[in-house]
TORGU-844804 format. One record per atom (N, C-alpha, C): chain; x, y, z; residue in one letter; residue number from 1; atom name. Coordinates in Angstrom, 3 decimals, m for minus. Atoms other than C-alpha are relative to their C-alpha. Layout:
N
('A'; (X; Y; Z); 'A'; NUM; 'CA');
...
This chain:
113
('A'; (0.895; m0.951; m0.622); 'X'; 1; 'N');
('A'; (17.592; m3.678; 0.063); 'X'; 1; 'CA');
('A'; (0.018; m0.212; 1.504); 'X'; 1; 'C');
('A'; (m0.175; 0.253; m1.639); 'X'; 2; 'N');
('A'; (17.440; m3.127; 4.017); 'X'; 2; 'CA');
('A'; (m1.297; m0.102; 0.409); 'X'; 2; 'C');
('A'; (0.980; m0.136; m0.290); 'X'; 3; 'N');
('A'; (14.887; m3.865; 5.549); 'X'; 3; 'CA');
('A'; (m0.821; 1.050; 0.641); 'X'; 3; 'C');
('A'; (0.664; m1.459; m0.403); 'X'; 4; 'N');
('A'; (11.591; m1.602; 5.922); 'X'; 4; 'CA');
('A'; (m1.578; m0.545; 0.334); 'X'; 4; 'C');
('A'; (1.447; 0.699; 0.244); 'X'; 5; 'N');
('A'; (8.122; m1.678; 6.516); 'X'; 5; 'CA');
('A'; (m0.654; 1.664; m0.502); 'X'; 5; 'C');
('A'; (0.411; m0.955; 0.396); 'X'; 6; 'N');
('A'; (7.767; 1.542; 5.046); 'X'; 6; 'CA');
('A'; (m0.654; 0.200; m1.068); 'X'; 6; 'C');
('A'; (0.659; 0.312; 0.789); 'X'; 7; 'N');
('A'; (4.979; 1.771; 2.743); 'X'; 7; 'CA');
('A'; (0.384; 0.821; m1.035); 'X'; 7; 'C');
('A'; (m0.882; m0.696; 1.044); 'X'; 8; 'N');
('A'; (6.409; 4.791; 0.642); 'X'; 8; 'CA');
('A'; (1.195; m0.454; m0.541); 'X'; 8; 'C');
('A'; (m1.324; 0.213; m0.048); 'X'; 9; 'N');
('A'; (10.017; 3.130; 0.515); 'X'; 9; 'CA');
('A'; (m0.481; m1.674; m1.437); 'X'; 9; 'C');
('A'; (0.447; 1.108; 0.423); 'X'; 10; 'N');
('A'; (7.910; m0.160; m0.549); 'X'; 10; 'CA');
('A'; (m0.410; 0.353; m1.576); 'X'; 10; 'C');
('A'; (0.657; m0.449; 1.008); 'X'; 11; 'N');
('A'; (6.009; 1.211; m3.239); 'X'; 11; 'CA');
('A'; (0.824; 0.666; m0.801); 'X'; 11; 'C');
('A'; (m0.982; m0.394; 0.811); 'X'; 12; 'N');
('A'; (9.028; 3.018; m4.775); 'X'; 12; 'CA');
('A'; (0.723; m1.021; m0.333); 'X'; 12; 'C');
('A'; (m0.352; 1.113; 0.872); 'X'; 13; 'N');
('A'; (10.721; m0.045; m5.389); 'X'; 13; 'CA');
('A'; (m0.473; m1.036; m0.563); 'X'; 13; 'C');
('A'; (0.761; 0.679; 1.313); 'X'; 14; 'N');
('A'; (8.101; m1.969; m6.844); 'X'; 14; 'CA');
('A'; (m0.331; 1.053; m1.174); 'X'; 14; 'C');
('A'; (m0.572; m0.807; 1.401); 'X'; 15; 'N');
('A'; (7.882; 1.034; m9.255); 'X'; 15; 'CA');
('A'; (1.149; m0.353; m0.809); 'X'; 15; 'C');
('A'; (m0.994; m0.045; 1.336); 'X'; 16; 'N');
('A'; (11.172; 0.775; m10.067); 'X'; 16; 'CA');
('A'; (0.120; m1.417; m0.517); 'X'; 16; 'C');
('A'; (0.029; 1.420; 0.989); 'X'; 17; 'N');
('A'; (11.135; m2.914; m10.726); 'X'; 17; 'CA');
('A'; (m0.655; m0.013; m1.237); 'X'; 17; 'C');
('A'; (1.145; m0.257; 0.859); 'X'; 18; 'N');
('A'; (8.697; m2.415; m12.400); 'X'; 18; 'CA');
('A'; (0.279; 0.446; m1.645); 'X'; 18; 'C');
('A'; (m0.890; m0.926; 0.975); 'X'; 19; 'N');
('A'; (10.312; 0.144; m15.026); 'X'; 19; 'CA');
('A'; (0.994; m0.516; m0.580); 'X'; 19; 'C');
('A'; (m1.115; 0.865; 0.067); 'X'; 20; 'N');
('A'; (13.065; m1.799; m14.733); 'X'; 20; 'CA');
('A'; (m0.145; m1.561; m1.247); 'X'; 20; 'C');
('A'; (0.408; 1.590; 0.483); 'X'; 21; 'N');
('A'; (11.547; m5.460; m16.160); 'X'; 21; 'CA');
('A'; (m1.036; 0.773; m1.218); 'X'; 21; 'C');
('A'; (1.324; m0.289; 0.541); 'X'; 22; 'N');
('A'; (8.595; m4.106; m18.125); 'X'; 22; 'CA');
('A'; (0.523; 0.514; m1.491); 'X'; 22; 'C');
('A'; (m0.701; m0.651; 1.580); 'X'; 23; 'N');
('A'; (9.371; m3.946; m21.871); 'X'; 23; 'CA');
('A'; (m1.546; 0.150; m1.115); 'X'; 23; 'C');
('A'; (1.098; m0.474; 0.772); 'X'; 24; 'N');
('A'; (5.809; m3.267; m23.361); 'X'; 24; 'CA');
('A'; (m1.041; m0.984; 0.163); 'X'; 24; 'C');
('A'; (1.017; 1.184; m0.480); 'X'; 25; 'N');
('A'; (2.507; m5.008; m23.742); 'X'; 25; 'CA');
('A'; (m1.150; 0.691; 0.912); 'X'; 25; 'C');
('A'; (1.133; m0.161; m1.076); 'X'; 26; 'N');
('A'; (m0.762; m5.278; m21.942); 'X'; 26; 'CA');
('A'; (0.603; m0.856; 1.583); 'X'; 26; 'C');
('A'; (m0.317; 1.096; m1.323); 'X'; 27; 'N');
('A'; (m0.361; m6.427; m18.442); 'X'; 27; 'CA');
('A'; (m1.639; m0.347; 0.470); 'X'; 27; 'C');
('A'; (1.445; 0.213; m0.380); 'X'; 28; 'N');
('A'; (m3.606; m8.224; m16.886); 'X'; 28; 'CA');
('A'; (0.593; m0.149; 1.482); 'X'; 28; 'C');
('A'; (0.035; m0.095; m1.716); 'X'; 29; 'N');
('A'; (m1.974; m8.578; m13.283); 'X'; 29; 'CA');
('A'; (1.616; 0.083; 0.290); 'X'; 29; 'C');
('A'; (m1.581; m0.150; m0.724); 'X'; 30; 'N');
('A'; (1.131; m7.652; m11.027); 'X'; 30; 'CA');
('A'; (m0.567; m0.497; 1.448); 'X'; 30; 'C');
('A'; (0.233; 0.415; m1.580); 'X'; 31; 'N');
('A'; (1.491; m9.611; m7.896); 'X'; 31; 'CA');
('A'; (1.611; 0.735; 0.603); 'X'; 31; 'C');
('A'; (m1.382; m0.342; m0.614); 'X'; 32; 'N');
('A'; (4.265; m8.577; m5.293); 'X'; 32; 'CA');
('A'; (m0.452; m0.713; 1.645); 'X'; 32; 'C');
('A'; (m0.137; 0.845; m0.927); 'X'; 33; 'N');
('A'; (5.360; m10.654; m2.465); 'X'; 33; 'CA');
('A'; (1.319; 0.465; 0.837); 'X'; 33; 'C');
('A'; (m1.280; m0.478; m1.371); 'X'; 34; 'N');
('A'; (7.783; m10.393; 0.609); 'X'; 34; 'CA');
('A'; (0.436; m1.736; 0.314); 'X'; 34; 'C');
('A'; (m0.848; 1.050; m0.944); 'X'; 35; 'N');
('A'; (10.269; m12.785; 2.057); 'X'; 35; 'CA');
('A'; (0.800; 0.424; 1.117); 'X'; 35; 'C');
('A'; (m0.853; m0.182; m1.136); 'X'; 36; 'N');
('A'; (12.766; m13.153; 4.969); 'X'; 36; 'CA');
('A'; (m0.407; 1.692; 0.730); 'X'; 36; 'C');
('A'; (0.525; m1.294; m0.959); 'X'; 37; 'N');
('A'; (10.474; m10.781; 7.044); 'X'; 37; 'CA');
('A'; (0.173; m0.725; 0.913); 'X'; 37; 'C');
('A'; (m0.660; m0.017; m1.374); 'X'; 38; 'N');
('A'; (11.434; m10.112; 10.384); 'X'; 38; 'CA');
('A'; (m1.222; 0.984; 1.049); 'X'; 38; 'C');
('A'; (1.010; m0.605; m0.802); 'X'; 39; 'N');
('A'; (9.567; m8.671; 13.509); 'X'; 39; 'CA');
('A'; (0.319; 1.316; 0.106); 'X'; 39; 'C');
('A'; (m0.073; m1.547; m0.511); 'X'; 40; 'N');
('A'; (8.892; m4.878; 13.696); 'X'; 40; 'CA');
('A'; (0.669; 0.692; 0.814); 'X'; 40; 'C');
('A'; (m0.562; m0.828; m1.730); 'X'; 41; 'N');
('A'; (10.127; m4.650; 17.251); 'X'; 41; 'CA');
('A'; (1.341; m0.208; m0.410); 'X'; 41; 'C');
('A'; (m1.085; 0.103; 0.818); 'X'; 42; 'N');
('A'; (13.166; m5.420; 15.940); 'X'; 42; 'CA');
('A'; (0.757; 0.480; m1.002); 'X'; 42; 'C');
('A'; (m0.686; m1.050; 0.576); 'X'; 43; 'N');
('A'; (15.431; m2.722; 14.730); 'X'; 43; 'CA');
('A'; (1.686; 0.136; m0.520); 'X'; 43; 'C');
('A'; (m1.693; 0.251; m0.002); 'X'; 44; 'N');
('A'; (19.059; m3.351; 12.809); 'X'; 44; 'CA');
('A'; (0.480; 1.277; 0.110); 'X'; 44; 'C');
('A'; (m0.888; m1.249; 0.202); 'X'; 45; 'N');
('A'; (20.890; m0.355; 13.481); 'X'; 45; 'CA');
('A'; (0.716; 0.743; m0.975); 'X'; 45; 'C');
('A'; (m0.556; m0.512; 1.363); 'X'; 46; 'N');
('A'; (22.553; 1.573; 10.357); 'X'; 46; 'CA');
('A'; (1.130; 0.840; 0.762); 'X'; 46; 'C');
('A'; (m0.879; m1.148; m0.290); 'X'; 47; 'N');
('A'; (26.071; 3.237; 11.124); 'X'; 47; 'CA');
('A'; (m0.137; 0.819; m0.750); 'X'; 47; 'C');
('A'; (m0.014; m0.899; 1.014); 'X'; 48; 'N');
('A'; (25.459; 5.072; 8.244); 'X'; 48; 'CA');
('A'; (m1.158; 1.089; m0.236); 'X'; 48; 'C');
('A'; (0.967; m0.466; m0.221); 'X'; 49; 'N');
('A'; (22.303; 6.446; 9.038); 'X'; 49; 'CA');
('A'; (0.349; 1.428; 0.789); 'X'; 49; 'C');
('A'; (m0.383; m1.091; m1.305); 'X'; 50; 'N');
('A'; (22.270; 10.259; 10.484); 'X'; 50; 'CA');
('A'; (m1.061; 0.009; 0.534); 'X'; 50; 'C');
('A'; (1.221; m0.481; m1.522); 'X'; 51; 'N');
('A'; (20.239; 11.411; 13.438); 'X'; 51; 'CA');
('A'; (m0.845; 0.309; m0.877); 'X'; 51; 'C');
('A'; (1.298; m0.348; 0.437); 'X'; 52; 'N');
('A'; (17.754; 13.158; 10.811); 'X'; 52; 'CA');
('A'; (m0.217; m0.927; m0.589); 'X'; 52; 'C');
('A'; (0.638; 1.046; 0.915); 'X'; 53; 'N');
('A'; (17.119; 10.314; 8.588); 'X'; 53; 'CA');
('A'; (m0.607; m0.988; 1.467); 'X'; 53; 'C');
('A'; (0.674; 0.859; m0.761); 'X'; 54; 'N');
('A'; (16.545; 8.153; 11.951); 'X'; 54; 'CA');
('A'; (m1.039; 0.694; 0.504); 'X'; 54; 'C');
('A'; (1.660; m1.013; m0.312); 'X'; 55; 'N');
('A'; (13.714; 11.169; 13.082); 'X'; 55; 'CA');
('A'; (m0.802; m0.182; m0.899); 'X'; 55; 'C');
('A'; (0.764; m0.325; 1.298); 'X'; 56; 'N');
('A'; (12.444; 11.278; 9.771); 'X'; 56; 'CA');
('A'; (m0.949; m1.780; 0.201); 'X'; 56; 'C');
('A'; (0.783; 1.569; 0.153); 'X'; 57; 'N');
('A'; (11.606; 7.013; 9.535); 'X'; 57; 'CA');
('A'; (m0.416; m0.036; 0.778); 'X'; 57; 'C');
('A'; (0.965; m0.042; m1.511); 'X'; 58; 'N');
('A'; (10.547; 7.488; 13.356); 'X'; 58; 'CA');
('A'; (m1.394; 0.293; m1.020); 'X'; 58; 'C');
('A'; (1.537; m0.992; m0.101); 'X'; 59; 'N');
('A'; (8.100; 10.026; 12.446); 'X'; 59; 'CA');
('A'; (m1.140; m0.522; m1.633); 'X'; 59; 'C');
('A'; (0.692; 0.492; 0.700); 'X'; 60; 'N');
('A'; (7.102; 8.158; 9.103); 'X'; 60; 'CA');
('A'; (m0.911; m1.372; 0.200); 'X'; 60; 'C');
('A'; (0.732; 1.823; m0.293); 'X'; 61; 'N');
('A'; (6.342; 4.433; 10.518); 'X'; 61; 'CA');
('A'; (m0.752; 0.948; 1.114); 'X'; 61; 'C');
('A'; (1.600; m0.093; m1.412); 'X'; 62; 'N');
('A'; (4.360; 6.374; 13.612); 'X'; 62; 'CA');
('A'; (m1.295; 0.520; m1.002); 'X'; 62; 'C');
('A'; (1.547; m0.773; 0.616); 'X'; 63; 'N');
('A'; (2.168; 8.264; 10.467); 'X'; 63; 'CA');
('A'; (m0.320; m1.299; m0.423); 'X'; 63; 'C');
('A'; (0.577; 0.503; 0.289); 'X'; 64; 'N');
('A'; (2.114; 5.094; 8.795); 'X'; 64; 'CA');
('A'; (m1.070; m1.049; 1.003); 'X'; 64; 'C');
('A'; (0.611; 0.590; m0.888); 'X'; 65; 'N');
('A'; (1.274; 3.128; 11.944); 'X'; 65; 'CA');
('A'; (m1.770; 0.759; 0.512); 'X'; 65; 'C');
('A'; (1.293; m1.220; 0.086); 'X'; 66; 'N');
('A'; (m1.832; 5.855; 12.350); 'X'; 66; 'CA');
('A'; (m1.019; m0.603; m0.863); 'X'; 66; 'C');
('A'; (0.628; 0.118; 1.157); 'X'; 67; 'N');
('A'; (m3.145; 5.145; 9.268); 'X'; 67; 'CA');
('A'; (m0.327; m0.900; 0.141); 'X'; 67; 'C');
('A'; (0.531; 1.202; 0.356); 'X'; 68; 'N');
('A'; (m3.292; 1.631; 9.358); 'X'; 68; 'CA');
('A'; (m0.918; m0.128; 1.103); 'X'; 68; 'C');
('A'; (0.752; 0.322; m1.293); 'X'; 69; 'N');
('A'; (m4.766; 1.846; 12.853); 'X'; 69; 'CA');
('A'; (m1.942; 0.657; m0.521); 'X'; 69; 'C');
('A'; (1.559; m0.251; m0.168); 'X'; 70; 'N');
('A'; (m8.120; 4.069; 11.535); 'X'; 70; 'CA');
('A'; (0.066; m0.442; m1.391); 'X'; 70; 'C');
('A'; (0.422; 0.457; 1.202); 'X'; 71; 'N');
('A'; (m7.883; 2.290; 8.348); 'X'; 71; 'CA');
('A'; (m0.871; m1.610; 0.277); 'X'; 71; 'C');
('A'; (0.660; 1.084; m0.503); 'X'; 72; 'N');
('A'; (m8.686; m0.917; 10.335); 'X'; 72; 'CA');
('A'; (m1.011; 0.612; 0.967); 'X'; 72; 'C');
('A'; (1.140; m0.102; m0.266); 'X'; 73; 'N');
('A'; (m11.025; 0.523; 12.639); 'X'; 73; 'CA');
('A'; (m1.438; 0.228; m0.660); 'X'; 73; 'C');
('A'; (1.436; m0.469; 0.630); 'X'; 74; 'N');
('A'; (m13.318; 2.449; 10.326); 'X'; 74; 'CA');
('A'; (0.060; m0.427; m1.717); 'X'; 74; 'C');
('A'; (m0.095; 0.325; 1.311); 'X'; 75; 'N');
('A'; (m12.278; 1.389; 6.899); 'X'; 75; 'CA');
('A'; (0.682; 0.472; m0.880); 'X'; 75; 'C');
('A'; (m1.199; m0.058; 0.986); 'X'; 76; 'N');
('A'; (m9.840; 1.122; 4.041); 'X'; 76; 'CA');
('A'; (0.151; 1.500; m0.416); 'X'; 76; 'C');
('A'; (0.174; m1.187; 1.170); 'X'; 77; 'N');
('A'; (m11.263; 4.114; 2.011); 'X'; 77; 'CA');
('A'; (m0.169; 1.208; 0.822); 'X'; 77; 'C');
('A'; (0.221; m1.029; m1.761); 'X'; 78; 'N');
('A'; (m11.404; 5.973; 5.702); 'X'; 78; 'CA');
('A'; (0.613; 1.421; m0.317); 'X'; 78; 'C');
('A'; (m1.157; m0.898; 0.117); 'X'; 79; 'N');
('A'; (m8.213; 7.915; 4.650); 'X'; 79; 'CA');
('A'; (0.851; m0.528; m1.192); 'X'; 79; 'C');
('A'; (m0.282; 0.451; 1.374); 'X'; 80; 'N');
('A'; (m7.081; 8.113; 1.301); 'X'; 80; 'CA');
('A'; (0.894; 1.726; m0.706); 'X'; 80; 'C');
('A'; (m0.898; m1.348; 0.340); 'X'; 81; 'N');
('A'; (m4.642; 10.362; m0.764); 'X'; 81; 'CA');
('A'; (m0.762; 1.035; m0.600); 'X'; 81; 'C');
('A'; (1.524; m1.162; 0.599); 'X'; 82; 'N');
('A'; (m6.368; 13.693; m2.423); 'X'; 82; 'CA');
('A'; (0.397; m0.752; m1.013); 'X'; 82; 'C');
('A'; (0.409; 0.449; 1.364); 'X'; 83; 'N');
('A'; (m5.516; 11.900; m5.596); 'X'; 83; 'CA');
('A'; (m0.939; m0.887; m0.649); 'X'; 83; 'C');
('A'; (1.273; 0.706; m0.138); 'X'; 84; 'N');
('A'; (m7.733; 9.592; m5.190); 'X'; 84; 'CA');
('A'; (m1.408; 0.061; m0.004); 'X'; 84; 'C');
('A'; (1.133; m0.120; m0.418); 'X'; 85; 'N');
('A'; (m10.599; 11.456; m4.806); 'X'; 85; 'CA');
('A'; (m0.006; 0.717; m1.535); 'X'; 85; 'C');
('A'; (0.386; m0.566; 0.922); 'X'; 86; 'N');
('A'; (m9.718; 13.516; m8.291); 'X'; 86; 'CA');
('A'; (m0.647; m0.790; m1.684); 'X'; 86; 'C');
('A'; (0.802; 0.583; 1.302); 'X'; 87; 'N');
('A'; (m11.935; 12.987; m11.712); 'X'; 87; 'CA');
('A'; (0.681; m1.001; m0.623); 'X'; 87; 'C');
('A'; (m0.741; 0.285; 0.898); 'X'; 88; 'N');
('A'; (m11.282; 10.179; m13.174); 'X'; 88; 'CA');
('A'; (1.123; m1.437; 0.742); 'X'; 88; 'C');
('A'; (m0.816; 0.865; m0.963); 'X'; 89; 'N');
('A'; (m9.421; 7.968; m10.597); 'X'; 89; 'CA');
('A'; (m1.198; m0.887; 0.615); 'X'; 89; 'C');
('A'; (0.814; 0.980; 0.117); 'X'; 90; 'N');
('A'; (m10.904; 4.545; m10.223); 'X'; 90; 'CA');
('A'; (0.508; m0.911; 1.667); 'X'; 90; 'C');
('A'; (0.301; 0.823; m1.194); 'X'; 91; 'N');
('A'; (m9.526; 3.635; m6.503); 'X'; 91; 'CA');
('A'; (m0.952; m0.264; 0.406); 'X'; 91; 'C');
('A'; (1.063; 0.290; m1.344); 'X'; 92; 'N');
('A'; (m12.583; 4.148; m4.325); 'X'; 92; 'CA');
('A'; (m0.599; m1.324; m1.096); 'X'; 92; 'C');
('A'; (0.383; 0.876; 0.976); 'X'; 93; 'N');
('A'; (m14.353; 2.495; m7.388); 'X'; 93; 'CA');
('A'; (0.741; m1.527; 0.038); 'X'; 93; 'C');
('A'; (m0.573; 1.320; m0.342); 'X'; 94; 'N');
('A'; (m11.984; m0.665; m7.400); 'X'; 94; 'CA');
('A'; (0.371; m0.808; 0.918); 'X'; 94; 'C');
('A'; (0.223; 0.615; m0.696); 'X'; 95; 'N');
('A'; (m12.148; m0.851; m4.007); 'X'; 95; 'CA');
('A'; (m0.834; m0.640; 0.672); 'X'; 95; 'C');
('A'; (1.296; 0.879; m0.157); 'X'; 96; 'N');
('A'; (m15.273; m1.978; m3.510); 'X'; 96; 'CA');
('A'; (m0.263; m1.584; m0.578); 'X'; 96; 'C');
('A'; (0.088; 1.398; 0.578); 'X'; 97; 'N');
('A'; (m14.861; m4.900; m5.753); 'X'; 97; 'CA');
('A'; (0.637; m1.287; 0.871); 'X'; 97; 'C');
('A'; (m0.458; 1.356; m0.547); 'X'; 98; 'N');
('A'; (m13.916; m8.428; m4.510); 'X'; 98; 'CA');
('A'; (0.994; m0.429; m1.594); 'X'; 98; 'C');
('A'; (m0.641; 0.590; 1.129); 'X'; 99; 'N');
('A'; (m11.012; m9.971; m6.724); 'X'; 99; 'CA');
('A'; (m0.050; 0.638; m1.491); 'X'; 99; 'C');
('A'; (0.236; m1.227; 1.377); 'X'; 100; 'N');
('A'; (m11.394; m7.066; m9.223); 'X'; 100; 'CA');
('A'; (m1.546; m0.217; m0.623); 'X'; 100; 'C');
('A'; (0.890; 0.374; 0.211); 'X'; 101; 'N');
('A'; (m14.545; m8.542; m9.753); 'X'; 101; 'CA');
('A'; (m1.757; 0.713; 1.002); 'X'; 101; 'C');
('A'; (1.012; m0.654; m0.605); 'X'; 102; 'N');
('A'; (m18.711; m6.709; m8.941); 'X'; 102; 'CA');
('A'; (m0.378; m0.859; 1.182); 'X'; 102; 'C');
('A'; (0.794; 1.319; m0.409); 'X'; 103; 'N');
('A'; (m19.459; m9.851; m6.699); 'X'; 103; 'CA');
('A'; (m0.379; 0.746; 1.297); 'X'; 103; 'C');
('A'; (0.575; m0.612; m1.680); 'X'; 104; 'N');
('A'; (m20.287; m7.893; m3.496); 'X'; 104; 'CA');
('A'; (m1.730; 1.087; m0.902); 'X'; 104; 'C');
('A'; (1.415; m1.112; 0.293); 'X'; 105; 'N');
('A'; (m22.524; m5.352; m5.491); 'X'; 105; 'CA');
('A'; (m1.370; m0.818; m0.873); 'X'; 105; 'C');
('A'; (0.642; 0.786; m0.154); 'X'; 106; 'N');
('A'; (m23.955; m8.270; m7.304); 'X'; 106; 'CA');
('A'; (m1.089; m0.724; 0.874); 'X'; 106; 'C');
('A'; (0.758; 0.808; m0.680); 'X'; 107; 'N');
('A'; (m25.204; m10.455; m4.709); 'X'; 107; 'CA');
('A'; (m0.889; 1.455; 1.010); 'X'; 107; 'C');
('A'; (0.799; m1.413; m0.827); 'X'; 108; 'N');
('A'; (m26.719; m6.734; m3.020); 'X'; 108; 'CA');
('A'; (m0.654; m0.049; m0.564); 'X'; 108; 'C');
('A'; (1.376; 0.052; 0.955); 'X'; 109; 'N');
('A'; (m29.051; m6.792; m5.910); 'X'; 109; 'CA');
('A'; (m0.728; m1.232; 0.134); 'X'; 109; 'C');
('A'; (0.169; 0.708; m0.104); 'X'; 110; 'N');
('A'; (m29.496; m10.195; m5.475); 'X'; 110; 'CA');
('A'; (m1.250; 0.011; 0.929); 'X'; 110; 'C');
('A'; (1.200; m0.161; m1.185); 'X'; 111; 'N');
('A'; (m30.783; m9.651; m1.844); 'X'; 111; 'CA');
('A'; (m1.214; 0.887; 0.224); 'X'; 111; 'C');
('A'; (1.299; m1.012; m0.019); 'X'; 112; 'N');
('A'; (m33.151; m7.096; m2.763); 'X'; 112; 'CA');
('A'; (m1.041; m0.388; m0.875); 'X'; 112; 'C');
('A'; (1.282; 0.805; 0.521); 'X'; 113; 'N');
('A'; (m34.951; m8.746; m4.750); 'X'; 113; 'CA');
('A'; (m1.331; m0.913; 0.530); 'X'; 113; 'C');
């Protein structure tokens, strides 16, 4: 794989691993990890690459760079896909938790007491 920090590019190949390895069963957790990362500013060149594919990853790392920027200012759930928001979809919901776990909404009851 070449290197990316592209979060769409990312997320498609832990899918396909995924698909790939996964022969049935319950799963209770998927971790995913990175190695031999390298600095951002730091760009290997692709001969194979055309001019639109190099516009295209421009213009995708500046949306993703966006995102992460008012996702850290104002918060995770700031900006989120529309799927996320339809019936039935348990992001916002699981992001509130700590370690998949109520422990934030917990100890809120806690303090009101």
């Amino acid at each position: 794989m070449e290197a990316t920090q592209n979060t769409k590019e990312l997320q498609d190949l832990a899918i396909s691993l995924f698909r790939e390895k996964y022969q049935g069963g319950a799963i209770r957790q998927i971790g995913i990890s990175g190695n031999q990362l390298s600095d951002s500013s730091v760009k290997q060149l692709s001969l194979f690459e055309s001019v639109q594919e190099n516009q295209t990853n421009k213009k995708q790392e500046s949306l993703q760079k966006a995102i992460d920027e008012i996702r850290e200012t104002f918060d995770f759930l700031s900006i989120q896909k529309a799927s996320s928001l339809s019936e039935g979809s348990r992001v916002i919901y699981r992001n509130k938790l700590i370690g998949g776990h109520a422990a934030s909404q917990e100890r809120e009851e806690k303090d009101v007491s």
